[in-house]
C-alpha positions as CSV (number, residue, x, y, z in Angstrom):
1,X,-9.9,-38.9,9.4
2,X,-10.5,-41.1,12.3
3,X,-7.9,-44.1,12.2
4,X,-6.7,-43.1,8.8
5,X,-3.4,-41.2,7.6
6,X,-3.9,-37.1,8.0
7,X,-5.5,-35.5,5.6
8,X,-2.7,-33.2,3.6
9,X,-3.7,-30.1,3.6
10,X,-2.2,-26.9,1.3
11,X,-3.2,-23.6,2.4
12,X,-2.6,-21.4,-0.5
13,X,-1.3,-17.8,0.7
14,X,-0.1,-19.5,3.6
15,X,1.7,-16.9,5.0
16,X,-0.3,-14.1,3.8
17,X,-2.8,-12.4,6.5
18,X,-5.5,-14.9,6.6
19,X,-3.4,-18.1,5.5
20,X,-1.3,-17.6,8.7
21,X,-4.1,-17.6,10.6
22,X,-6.0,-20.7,8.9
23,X,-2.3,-22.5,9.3
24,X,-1.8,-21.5,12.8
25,X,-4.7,-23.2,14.0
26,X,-5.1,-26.4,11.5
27,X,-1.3,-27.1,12.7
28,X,-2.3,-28.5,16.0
29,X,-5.1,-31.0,14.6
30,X,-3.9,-34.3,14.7
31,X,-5.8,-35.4,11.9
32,X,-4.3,-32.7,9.2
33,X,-0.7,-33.0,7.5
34,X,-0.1,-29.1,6.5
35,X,1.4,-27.9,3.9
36,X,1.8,-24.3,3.9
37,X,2.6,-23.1,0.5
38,X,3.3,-19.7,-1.6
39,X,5.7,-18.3,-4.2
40,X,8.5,-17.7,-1.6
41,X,9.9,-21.3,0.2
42,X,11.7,-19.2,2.5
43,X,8.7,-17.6,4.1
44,X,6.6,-20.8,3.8
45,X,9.4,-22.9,5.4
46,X,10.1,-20.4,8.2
47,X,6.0,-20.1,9.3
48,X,6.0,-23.9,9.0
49,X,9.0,-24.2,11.5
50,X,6.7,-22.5,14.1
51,X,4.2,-24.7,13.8
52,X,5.1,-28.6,14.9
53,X,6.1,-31.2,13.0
54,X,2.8,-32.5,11.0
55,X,3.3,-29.2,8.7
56,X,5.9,-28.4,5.9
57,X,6.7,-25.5,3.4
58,X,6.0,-25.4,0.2
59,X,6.8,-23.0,-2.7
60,X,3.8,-23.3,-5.2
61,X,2.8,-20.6,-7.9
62,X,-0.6,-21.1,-8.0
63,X,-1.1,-19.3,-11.4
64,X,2.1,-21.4,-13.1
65,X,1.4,-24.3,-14.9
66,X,1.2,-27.6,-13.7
67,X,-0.8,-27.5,-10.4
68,X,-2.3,-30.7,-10.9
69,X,0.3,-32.4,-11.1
70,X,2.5,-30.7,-8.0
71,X,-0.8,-31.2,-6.2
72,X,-0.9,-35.0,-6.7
73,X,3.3,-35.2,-6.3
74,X,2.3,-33.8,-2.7
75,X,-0.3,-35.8,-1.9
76,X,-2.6,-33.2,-1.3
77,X,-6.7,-34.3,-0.6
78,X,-8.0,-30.7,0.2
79,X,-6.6,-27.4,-1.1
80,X,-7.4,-24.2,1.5
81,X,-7.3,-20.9,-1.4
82,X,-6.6,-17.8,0.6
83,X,-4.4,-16.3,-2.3
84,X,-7.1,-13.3,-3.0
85,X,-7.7,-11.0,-4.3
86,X,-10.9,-12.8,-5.9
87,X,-12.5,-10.7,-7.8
88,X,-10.0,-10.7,-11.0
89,X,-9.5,-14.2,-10.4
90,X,-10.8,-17.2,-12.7
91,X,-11.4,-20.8,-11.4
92,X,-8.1,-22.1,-12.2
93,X,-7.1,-23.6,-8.7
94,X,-10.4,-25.4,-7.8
95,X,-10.3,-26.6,-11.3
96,X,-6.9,-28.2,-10.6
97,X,-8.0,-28.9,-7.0
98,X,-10.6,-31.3,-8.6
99,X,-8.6,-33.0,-11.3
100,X,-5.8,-33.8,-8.6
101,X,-8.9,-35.2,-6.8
102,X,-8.6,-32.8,-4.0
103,X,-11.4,-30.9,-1.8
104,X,-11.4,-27.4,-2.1
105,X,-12.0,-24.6,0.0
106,X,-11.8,-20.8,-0.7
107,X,-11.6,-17.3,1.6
108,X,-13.1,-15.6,-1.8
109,X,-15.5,-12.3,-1.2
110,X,-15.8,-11.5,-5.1
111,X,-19.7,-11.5,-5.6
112,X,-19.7,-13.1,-9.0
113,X,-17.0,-15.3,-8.1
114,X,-18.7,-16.8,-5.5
115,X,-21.9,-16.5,-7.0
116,X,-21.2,-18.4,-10.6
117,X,-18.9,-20.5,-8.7
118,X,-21.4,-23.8,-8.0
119,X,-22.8,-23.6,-12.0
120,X,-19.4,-23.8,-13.0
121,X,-17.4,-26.2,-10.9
122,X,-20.7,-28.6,-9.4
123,X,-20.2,-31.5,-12.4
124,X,-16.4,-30.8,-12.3
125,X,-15.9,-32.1,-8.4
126,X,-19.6,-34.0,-8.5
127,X,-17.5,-36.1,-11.3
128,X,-14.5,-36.0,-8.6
129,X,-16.5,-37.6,-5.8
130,X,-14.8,-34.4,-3.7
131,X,-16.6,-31.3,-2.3
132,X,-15.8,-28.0,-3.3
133,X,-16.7,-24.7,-1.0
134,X,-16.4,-21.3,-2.1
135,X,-16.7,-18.1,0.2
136,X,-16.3,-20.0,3.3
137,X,-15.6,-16.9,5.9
138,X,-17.9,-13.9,7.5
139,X,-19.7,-13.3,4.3
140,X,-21.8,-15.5,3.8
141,X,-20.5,-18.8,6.0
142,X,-21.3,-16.5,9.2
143,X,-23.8,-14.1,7.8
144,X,-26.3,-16.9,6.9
145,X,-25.4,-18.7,9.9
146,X,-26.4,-15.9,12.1
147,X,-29.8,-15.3,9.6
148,X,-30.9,-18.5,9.9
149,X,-30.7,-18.6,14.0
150,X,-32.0,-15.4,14.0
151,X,-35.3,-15.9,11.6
152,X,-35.7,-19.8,12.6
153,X,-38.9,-20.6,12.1
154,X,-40.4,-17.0,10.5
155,X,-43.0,-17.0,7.8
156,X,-41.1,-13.6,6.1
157,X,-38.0,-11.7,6.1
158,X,-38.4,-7.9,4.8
159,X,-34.9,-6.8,5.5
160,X,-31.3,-8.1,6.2
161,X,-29.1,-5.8,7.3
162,X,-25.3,-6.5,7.8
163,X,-22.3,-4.6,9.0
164,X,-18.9,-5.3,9.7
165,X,-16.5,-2.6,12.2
166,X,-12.5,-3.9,11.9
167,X,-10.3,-2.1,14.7
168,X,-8.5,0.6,12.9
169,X,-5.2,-1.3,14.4
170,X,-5.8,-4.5,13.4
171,X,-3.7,-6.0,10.6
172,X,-4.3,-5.8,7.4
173,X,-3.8,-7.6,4.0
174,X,-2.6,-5.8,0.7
175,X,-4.9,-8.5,-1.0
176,X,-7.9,-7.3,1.0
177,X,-7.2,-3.7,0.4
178,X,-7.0,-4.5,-3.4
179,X,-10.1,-6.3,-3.4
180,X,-12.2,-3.3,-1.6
181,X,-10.4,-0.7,-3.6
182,X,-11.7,-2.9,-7.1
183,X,-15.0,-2.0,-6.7
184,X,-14.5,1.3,-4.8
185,X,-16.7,4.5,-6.5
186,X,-18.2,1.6,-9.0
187,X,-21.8,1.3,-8.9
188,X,-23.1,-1.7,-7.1
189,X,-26.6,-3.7,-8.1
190,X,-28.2,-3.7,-4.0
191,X,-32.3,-5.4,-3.8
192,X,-34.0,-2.2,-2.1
193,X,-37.1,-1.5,-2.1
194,X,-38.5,-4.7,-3.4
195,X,-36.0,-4.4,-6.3
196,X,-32.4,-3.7,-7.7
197,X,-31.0,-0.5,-7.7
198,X,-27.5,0.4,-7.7
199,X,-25.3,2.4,-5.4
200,X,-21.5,3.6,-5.2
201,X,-19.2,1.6,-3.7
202,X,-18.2,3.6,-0.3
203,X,-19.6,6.7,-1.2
204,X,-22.3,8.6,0.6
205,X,-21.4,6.8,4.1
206,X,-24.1,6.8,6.5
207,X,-24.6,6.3,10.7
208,X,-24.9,2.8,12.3
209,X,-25.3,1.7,16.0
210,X,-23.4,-1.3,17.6
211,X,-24.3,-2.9,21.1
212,X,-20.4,-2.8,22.1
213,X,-18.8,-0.1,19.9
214,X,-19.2,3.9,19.5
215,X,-21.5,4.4,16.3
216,X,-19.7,4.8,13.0
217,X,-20.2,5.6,9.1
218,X,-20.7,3.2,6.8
219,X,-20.5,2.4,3.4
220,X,-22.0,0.0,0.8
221,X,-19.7,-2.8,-0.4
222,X,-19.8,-5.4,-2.9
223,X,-20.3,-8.4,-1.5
224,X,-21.7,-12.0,-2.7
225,X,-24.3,-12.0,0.2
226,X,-25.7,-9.0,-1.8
227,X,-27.0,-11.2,-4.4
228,X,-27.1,-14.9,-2.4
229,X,-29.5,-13.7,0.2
230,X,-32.3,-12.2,-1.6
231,X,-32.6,-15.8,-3.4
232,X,-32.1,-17.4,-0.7
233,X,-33.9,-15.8,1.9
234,X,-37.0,-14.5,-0.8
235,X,-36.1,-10.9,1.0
236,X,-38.9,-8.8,0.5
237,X,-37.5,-5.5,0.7
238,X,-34.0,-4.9,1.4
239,X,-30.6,-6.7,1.5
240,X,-27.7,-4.4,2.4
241,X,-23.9,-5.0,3.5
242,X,-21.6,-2.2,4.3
243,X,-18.3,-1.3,6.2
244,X,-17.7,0.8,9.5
245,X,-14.2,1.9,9.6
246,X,-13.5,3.2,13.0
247,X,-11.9,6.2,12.2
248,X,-14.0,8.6,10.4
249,X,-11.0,10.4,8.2
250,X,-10.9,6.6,6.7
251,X,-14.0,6.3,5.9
252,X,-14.0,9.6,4.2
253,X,-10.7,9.2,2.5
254,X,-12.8,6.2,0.6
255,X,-15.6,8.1,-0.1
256,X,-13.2,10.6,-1.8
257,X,-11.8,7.9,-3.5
258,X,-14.9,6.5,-4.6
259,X,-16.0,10.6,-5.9
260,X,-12.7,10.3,-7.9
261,X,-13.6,7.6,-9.5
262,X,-17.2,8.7,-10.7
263,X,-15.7,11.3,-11.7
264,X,-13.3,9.4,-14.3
265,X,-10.2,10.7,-12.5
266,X,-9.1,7.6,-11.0
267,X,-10.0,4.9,-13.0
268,X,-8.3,2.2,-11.3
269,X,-8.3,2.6,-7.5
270,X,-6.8,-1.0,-6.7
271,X,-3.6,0.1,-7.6
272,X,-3.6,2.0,-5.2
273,X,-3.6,-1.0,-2.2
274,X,0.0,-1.2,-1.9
275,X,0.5,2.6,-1.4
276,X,-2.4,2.4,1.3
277,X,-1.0,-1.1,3.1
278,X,2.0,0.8,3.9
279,X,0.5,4.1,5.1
280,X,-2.7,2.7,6.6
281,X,-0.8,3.4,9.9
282,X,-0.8,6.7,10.1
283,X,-4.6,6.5,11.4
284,X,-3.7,3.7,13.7
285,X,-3.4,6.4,16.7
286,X,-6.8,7.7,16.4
287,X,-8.1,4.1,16.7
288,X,-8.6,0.9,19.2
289,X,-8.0,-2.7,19.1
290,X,-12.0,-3.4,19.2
291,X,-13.9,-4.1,15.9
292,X,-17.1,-6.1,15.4
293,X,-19.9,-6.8,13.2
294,X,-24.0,-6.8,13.8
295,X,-26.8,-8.3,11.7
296,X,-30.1,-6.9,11.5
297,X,-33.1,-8.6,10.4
298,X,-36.7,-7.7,9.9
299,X,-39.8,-9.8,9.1
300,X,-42.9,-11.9,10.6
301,X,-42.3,-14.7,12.9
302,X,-44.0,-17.8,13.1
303,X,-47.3,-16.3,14.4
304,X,-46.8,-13.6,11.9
305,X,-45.7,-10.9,14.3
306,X,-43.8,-8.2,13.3
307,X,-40.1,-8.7,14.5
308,X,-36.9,-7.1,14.6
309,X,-33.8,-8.7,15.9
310,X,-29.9,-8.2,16.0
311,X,-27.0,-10.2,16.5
312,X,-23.9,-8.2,17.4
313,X,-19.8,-9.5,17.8
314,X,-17.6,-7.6,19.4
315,X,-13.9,-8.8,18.8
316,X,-11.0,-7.3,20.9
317,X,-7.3,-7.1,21.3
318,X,-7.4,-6.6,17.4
319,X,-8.5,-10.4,17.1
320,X,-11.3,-9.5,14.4
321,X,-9.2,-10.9,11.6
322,X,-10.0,-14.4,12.7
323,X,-13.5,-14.3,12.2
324,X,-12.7,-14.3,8.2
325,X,-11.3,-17.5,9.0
326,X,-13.6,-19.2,11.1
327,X,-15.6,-21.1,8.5
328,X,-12.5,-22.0,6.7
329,X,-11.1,-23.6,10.1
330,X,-14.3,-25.6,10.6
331,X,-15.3,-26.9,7.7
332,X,-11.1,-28.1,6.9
333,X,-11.5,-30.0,10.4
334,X,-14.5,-31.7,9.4
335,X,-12.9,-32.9,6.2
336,X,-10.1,-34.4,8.5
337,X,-12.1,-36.3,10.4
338,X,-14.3,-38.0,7.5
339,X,-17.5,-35.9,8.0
340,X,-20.3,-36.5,5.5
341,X,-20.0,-33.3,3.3
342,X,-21.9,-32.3,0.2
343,X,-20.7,-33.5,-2.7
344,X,-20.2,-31.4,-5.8
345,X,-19.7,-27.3,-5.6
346,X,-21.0,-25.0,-3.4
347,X,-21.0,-21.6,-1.6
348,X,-20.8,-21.3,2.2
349,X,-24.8,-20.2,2.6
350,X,-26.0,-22.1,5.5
351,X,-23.2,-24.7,5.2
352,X,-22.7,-24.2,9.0
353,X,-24.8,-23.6,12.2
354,X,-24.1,-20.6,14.1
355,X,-23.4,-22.9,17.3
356,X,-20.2,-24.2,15.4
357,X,-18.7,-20.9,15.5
358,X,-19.1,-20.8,19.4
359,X,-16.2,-22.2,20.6
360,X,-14.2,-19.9,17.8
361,X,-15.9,-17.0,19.5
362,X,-15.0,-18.0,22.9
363,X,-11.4,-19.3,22.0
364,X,-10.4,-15.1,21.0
365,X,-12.5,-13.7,23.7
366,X,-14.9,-12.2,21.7
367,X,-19.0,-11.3,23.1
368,X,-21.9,-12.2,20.9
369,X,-25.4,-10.6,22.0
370,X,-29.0,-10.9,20.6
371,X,-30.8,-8.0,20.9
372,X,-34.7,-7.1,19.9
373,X,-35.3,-4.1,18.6
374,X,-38.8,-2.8,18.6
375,X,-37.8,0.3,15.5
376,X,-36.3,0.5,13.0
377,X,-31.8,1.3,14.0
378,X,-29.7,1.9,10.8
């Protein structure tokens, strides 16, 4: 906020995997007083001491009572939610973010959670005079970014086709495992073929080609850019998402997992994230610090010519996990300095151009390239 007091931020799950990250990098903005806040003070206070003077540490239970009100005791105008997992999650904290007449911004990849989320919060922060974003990270902050440069001025889409690669080394969250195990073996409503079918969550994992990585197997997820693109984008044919983990005994050992499940053996696989956070290691030998993503796309340009294009990412020196915190980064920076956001609540779906995320990209190192494809490439 341009010659006005810093905006006080609180990053929820400050010190978790992504919160680190999101804390790391608002710490150095001028215009943003951060408060980095979770159930333990000591680990809140101790990430905060790395990080400069304009941030603090906070202990805050989110799911306690009385969030308003530590929220306005702390001054706080925009709360950062990176506390996941989402998908078992209710609205509590953007509710409280708009009573204590706070912005909101969320990390959350649970498909109905994002997807229900504007119907049920829009009058609450409209009423506020505050803006509200929800599933601000790769999916779908990025993947609609990338869409919409990618089919800029097409008459049809027929096809969007999304995958993300992590690096079998980079770090990961227990909340993140949690939130893919959830759904893992479940059957999942996909638009194929003109309509909606359902497949198994990682099961059945299938070949795809990358511009800067080997090829690997992936797997269907449940994702809210499952069911936000096909409206969005009037898809005619086929909106998929699935995950390429880099070593193939991974991917398999969640295909099992998912066979399990069908199978009514193992009914609730989530509980099974901490077990697997501690001994997701033992791949990390077979594996590289290099992970990625690549969007496909399909349709009829302007002229109505067949096209097919591809954007690819390749992120090394296990830097993929910022690109789940991109959007999260920009859009909290834009609050600080008094940018004209959309009132009211919303999800992430073309909230930002793709040439925002450039100087992200370039910050970690990591290569973007557009490719045209003349067939069809799983």
């Amino acid at each position: 906020m341009t010659g006005s007091a810093p905006l006080t931020t609180l990053v929820l799950g400050g010190y978790g995997n992504f919160g680190t990250r999101i804390c790391r990098a608002l710490a150095g903005d001028p215009g943003i007083h951060l408060l980095v806040a979770g159930r333990s003070a000591a680990q809140a206070q101790a990430l905060a001491a790395t990080l400069g003077p304009l941030a603090q540490g906070v202990a805050l239970d989110h799911s306690a009572p009385g969030l308003v009100q530590a929220l306005q005791a702390l001054g706080v105008g925009l709360v950062v939610h990176t506390a996941g997992p989402f998908q078992a999650q209710g609205y509590s904290v953007a509710e409280a973010a708009a009573d204590a007449g706070a912005h909101y911004i969320d990390l959350a990849d649970g498909r109905r959670f994002v997807w229900d989320f504007p119907a049920a919060l829009n009058a609450r922060f409209t009423a506020a005079g505050r803006t509200a974003v929800c599933g601000a990270s790769t999916v779908p902050a990025l993947s609609s970014a990338v869409v919409d440069e990618l089919c800029a001025g097409w008459q049809r889409i027929d096809s969007i086709d999304i995958c993300i690669a992590p690096a079998q080394r980079a770090p990961r969250g227990q909340a993140t495992l949690a939130a893919v195990l959830s759904y893992c073996g479940e059957a999942i409503a996909v638009w194929e073929d003109g309509r909606w079918q359902d497949r198994l969550g990682w099961a059945a994992p299938t070949p795809v080609r990358f511009q800067r990585l080997r090829p690997r197997l992936a797997a269907v997820c449940d994702i809210p850019d499952l069911e936000l693109l096909p409206a969005r984008y009037r898809v005619t044919q086929r909106v998929s998402f699935r995950a390429a983990l880099e070593v193939g005994l991974a991917q398999r050992a969640f295909a099992a997992i998912a066979a399990l499940r069908t199978w009514g053996l193992l009914r609730r696989p989530e509980r099974l994230a901490g077990l697997m956070h501690r001994t997701g290691g033992i791949f990390d030998f077979l594996g590289t610090p290099l992970g990625g993503m690549v969007v496909r796309v399909a349709g009829a340009d302007g002229e109505g010519v067949a096209r097919r294009r591809a954007w690819h990412i390749a992120a090394d020196n296990d830097h993929g996990p910022e690109i789940p915190c991109m959007a999260t980064i920009l859009l909290a920076r834009q609050l600080a300095l008094g940018a004209a956001l959309p009132v009211g609540a919303h999800t992430s779906t073309s909230l930002l151009p793709l040439a925002d995320f450039a100087p992200e990209f370039a910050k970690w190192g990591m290569v973007t390239d557009v490719v045209e494809e003349d067939a069809p490439i799983p």
